[in-house]
N, C-alpha and C positions, 0 to 999 in steps of 0.2 A: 108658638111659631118661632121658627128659628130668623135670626135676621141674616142680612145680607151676608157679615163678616164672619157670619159663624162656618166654620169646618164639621164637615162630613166625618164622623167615622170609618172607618171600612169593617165590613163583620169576615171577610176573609182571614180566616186561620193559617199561620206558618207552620204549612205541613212537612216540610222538609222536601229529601230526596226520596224518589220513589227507588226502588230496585231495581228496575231497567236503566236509570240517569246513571245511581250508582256503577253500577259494571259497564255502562260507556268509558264514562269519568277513568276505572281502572285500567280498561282496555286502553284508553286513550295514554295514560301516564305509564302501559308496560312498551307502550311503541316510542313513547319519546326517549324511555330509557335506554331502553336498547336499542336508539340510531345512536345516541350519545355515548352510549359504552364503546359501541362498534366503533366509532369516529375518533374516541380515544383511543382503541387499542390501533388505529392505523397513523395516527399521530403520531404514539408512543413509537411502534417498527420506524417509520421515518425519520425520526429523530433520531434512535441507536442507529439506523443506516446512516445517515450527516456524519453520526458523531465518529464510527467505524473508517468511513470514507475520508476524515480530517485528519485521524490518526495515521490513516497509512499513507495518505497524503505527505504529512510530517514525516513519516519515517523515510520514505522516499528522495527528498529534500537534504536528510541526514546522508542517505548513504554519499550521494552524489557530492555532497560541501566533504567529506571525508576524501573520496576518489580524487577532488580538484586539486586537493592539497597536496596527495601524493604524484599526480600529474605534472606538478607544478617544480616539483621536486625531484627529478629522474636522476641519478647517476648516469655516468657515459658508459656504456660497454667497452670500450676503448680500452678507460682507468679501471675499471673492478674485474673487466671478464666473463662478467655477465650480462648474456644479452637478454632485453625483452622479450617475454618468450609469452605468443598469444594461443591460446587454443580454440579452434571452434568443434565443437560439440552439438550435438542435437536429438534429444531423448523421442523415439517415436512413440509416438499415442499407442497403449496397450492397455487401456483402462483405468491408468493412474492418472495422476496430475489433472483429474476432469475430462480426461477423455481425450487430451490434443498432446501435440508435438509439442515441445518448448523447445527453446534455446540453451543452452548449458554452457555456456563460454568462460573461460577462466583465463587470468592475466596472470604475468608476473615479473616481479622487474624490482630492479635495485633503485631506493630512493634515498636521500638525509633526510632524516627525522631528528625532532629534537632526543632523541635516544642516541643517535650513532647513525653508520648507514648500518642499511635495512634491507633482506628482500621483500618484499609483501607481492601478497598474491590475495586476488580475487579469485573466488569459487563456491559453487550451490551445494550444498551438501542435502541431498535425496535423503527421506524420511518418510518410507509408506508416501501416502498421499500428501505432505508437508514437505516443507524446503526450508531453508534456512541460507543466505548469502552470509560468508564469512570471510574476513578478513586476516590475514594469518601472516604474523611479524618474525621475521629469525635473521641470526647473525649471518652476515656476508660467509663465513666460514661455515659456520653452525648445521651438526646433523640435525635430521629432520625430528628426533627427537627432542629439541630443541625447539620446535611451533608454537606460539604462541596466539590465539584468539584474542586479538584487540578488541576485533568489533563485530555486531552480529547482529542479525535483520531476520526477521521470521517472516515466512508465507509470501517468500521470493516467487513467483511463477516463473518467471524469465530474467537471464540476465546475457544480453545480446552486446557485442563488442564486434566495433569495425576501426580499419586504420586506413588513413588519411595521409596521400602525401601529395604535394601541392592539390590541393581543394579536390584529390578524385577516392574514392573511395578503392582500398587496397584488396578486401576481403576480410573476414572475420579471423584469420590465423596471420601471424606474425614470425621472426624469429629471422636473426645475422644481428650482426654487429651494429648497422646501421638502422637507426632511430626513426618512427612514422612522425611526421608534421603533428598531427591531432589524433585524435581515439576517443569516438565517438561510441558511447555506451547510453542502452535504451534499457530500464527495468523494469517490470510488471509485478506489483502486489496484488492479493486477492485475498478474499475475505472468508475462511474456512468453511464458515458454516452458511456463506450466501457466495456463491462463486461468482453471480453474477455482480460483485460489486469488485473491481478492481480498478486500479489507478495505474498508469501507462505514464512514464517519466523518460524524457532523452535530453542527453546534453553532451557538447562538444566540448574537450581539452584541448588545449594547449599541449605537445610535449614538452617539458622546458630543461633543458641540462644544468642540473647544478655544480 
């Protein structure tokens, strides 16, 4: 006789998995893998979009602390002879640029620079479907062979310029001898190969006479 305290055996054998558990089991660990894959590669897109959208973010920010400075900095038409001379432009949608109308505006005007005075001029230089905003520095005398690219921004979409005198907006073209209040420029980057991520910047100058 067995007593009280004593423990049962069990005569059940560890059979293992059967063949149907198995291929659950498999089935089961090819779906978790593949939401987990998929979930990563749309993490991964998100993330290069963030990190796309921060850089042209940054570039955007550049161009404009660049523009402030030379806002900041106008020579007088007066003393050089050279007036501010604004152009409005406006490329119509023909199947480039993604399919729309942009802005094409370009500036230019005599500033000090710690170089000397300067002309500089703002302008989009068209490339197929790419753009490129350029900055382009020459001697108050100096033939145009004579340009120099300071500075330079890729996958400009838009570069839209309006002037401002006492707080009303002028229109997008400029030009005489006498100076706008402010100039108000709006820029648009985009992202080559995802159009639909672009970054939209505007900011108001000062004209300042130096």
């Amino acid at each position: 006789m067995r007593g009280k305290g004593s423990i049962r055996k069990s005569t059940r054998h560890n059979e293992g998995m059967t063949l149907v558990e198995l291929v659950v089991c498999l089935g089961i660990l090819a779906v978790v893998t593949g939401l987990g894959s998929t979930a990563f590669i749309k993490m991964s897109t998100v993330w290069g979009d963030v990190q796309e959208h921060e850089k042209m973010a940054g570039e955007a920010e550049r161009i404009l602390t660049v523009m402030r400075e030379d806002f900041g900095s106008v020579l007088s038409p007066r003393v050089t002879g050279i007036p501010l001379a604004g152009i409005e432009n406006t490329r119509r949608g023909d199947g480039s640029f993604y399919g729309k109308s942009v802005n094409d505006d370009a500036i230019s005007m005599a500033v000090q620079t710690p170089q000397g005075q300067k002309i500089v001029t703002y302008r989009v230089l068209r490339e197929g479907p790419g753009a490129r905003l350029v900055r382009e520095k020459r001697n108050l005398r100096a033939d145009e062979a004579d340009v120099l690219i300071t500075n330079e921004s890729k996958n400009v979409l838009v570069l839209q310029i309006a002037y401002l005198v006492n707080g009303q907006e002028q229109g997008r073209a400029w030009s005489g001898e006498n100076l706008p209040d402010a100039v108000r420029v709006g820029v648009v980057l985009v992202d080559p190969t995802n159009p639909q991520i672009q970054i939209v910047r505007e900011a108001t100058f000062p004209v300042r006479v130096n």
